[in-house]
C-alpha positions in Angstrom: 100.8 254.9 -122.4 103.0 251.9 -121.5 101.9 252.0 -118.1 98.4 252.2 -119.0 98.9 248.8 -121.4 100.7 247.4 -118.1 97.9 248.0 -116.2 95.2 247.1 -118.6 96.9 243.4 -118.9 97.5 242.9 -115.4 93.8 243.9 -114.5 93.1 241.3 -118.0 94.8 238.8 -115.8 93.2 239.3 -112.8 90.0 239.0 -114.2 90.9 235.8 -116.1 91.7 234.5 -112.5 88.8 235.7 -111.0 86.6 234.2 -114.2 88.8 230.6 -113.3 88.0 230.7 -109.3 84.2 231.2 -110.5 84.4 228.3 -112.3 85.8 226.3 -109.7 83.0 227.4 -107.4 80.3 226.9 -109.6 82.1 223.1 -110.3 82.5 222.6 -106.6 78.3 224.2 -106.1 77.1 222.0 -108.2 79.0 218.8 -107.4 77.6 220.2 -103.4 73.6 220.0 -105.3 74.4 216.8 -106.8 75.4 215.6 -103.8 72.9 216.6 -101.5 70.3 215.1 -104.1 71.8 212.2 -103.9 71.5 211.9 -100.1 68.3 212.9 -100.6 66.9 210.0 -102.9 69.0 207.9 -100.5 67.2 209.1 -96.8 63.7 208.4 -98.8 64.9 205.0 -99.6 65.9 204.5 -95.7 62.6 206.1 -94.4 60.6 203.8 -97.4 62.4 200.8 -96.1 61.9 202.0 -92.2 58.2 202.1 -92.9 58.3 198.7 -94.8 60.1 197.5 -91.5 57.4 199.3 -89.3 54.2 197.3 -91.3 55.6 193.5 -91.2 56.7 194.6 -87.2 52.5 195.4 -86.8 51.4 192.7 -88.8 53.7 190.1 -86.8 52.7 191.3 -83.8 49.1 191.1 -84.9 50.0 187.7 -85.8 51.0 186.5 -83.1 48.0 188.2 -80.9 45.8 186.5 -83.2 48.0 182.6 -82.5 47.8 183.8 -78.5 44.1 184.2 -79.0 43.8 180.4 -81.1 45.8 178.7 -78.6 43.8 180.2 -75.7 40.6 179.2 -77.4 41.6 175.8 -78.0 42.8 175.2 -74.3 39.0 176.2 -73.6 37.9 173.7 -76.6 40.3 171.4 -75.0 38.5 171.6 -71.7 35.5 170.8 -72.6 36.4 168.3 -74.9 38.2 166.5 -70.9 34.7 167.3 -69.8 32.6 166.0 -72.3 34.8 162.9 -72.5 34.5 162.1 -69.1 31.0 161.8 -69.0 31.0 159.0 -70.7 31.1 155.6 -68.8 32.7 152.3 -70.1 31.0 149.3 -69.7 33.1 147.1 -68.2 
């Protein structure tokens, strides 16, 4: 009978250390899920912000398409302006 009392303590204690590894795991689990939520809120920020980035880099560059094609337009107005101008004759 003692050795039966023995053993049912011992096994007692084993499960009570198994029961306090399982609760370390499930800490350390859900400290992981926390974690990886975390990142994951964070990477949509980053791709959000990337895509921001991506929209003013198109809208400069249209920009500035748009200031190549003023500038060229006004070298043309320009032009004929020289033109026009010179037809004109000063009486001297």
């Amino acid at each position: 009978m003692e050795k039966g009392t023995s053993e049912a303590a011992r096994s007692c204690d084993a499960l009570s250390d198994i029961l306090s590894q399982i609760d370390s795991v499930a800490t350390q689990v859900q400290q992981i899920a926390t974690a990886a939520e975390q990142q994951t809120a964070t990477t949509c920020e980053i791709s959000g912000s990337m895509q921001q980035i991506t929209n003013v880099v198109q809208e400069t560059s249209n920009g500035a398409h748009e200031s190549a094609n003023a500038a060229s337009r006004m070298v043309g107005l320009a032009e004929e302006l020289q033109r026009l101008v010179g037809q004109f004759k000063l009486a001297a």
